[in-house]
C-alpha positions in Angstrom: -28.4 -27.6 28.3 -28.8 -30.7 26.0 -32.5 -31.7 25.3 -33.0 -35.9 25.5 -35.9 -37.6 24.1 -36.6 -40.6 26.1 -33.3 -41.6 26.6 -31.7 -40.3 23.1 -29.8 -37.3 22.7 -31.0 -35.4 20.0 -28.6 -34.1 17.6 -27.8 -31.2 15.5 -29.2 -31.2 12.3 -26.5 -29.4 9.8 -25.2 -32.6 8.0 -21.6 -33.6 9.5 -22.1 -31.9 12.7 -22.5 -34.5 15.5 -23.1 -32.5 17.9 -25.8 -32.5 20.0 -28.7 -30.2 20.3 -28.9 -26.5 21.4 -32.0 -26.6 24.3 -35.4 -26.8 22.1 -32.8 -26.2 18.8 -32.7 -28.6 16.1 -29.2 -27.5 15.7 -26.4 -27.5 18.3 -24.8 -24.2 20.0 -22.1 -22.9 17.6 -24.7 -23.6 14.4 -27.5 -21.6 16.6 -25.5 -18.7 17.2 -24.3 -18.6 13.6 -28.4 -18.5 12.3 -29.0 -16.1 15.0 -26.1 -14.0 13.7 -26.0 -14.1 9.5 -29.1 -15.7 9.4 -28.3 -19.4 8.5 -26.1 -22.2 9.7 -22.4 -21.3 7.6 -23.3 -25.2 5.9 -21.8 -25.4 2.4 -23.7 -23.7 -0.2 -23.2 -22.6 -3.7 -22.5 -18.6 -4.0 -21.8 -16.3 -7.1 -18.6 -14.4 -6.8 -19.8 -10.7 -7.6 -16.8 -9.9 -9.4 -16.4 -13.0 -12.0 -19.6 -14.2 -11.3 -18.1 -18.1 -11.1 -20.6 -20.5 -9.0 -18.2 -21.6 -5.8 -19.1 -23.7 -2.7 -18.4 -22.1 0.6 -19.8 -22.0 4.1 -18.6 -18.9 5.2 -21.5 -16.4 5.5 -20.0 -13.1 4.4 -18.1 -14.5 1.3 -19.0 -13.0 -1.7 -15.8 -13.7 -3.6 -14.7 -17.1 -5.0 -11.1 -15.8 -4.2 -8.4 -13.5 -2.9 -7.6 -12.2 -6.6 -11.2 -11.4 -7.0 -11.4 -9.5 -4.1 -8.5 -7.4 -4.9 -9.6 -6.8 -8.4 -12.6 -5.5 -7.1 -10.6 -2.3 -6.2 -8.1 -2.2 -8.7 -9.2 0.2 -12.0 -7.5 -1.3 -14.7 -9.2 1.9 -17.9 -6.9 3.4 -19.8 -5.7 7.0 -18.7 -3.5 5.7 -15.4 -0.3 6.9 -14.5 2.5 8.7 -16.9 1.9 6.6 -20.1 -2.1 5.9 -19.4 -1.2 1.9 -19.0 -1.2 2.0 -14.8 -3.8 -0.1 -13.3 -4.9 2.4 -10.3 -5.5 1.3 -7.1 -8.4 2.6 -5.7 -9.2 1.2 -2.1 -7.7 2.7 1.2 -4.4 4.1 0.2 -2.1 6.0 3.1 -0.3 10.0 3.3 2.5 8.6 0.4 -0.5 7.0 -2.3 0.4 3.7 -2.0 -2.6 1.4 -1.3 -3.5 -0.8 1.1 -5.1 -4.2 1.1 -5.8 -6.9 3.7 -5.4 -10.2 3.5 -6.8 -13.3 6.3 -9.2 -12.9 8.9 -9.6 -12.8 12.8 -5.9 -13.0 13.6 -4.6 -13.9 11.0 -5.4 -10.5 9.4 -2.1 -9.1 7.5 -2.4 -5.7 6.0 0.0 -4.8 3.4 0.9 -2.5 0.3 -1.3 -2.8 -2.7 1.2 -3.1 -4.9 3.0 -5.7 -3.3 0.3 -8.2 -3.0 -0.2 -7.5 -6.4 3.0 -8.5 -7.4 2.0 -11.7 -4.9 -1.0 -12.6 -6.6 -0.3 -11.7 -10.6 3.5 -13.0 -10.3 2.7 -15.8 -8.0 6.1 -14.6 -6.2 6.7 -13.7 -2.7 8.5 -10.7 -2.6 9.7 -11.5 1.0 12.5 -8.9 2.0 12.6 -7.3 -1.2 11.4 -4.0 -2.4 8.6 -4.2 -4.9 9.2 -0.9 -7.1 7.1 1.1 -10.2 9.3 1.4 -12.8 6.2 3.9 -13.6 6.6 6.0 -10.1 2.9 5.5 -9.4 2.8 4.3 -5.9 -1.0 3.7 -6.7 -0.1 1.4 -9.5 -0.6 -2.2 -9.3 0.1 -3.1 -12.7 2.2 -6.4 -12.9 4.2 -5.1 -15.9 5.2 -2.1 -14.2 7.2 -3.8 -10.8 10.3 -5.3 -9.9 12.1 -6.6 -7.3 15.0 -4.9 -5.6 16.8 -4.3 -3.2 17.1 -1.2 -1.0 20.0 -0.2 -2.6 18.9 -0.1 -6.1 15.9 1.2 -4.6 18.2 4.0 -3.6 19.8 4.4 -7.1 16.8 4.2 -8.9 15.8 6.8 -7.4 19.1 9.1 -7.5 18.9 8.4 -11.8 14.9 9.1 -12.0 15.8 12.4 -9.6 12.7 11.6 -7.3 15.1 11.9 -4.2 13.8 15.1 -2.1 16.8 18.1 -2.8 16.8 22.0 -2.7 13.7 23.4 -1.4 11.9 19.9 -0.8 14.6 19.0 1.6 12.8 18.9 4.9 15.3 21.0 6.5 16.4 23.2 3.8 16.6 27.2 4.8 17.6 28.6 1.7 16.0 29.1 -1.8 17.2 27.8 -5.6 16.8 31.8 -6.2 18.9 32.8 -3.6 21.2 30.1 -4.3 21.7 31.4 -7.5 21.9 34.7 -6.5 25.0 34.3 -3.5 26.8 32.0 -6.5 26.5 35.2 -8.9 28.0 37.3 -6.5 25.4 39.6 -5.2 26.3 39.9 -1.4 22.5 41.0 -0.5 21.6 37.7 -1.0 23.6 36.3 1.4 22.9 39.0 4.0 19.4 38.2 3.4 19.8 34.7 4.2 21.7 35.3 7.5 19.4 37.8 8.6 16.7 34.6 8.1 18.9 32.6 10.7 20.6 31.0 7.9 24.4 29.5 9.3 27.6 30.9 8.1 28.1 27.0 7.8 25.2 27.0 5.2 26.1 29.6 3.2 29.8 28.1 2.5 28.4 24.5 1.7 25.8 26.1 -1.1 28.6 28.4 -2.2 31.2 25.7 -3.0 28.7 23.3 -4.0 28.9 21.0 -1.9 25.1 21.2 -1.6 22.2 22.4 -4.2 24.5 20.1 -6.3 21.4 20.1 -8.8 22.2 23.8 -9.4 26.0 23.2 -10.7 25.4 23.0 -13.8 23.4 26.6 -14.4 24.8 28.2 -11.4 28.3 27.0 -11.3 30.0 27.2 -7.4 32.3 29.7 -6.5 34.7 30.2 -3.4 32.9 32.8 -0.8 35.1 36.0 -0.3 36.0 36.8 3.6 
């Protein structure tokens, strides 16, 4: 209900409003609610950022830093001792199963979650990564060091990979059955070994590929492949 005095409509009092009055309110619905909620009206004031401590103007009532870079920083621990060298700047907000972090970014629906390290290469490089990769060139996945991503794409991604050996092989293959030691073992010659593995449900199919080589690849050089005897 709008309150009249006389025959005046009284109006809200938060300077550039316009709107008229809440009931007995000085202020008008939407500036009510918001004192009622965060205790004051979300009119421009002047508010320290708690990371840089810079004086900035804003009339949202929950802000507490001047900007997005500030409120990433705020999670990112930038002391030496980080990573394989000791110069990683280590992420340490919500990070997922892999250890890459996770930061969000917008409000309401606007709200876009992404990978630490890519907003970081966002916000530091002033670049939008888009549909490329942002990679470590340190492996870190909690690293958000500037210095230590690049762009790519998948396929280098891949490569990278393949020449840095990170790829999962041998017994961190999800579906491996054998063992490097067995491996070994078959490739020397020593027939129990490969009994052993077929009695542990390991294929005929299997045995041939690791015996030739044609996987355990990483093993050719100290155990080199042989031809399996019938």
């Amino acid at each position: 209900m709008v309150c009249r005095e006389g025959a005046m409509t009284r109006l809200c009092s938060v300077e550039g409003c316009g709107k008229a009055a809440y009931c007995t309110q000085t202020v008008c619905r939407n500036h009510w609610l918001a004192l009622k909620r965060y205790g004051n009206t979300g009119r421009m004031r002047d508010q320290s950022c708690v990371h840089c401590g810079v004086i900035y103007r804003t009339n949202e009532p929950k802000s507490v830093h001047c900007s997005e870079l500030c409120r990433f920083e705020e999670k990112v621990d930038k002391s030496a001792g980080h990573g394989p060298d000791g110069t990683c700047w280590q992420w340490t907000g919500t990070k997922h199963g892999k250890g890459y972090g996770h930061f969000s970014s917008g409000q309401g629906s606007a709200r876009v979650v992404d990978k630490a390290h890519r907003v970081a290469f966002r916000l530091y490089c002033d670049h939008e990564p888009g549909n490329l990769l942002v990679c470590h060139t340190c492996d870190n996945p909690a690293c958000v060091n500037p210095d230590h991503l690049f762009l790519a794409t998948n396929t280098v991604n891949l490569l990278d990979r393949q020449k840095k050996e990170r790829q999962a092989r041998g017994e961190m293959a999800g579906r491996a059955r054998l063992r490097a030691d067995e491996v070994r073992a078959m490739r020397a010659g020593k027939k129990e070994a490969i009994e052993r593995a077929r009695s542990r449900g390991v294929s005929d199919s299997a045995i041939r590929q690791a015996l030739r080589g044609d996987s355990w690849r990483h093993l050719n050089s100290d155990a080199p492949p042989i031809r399996p005897t019938r």
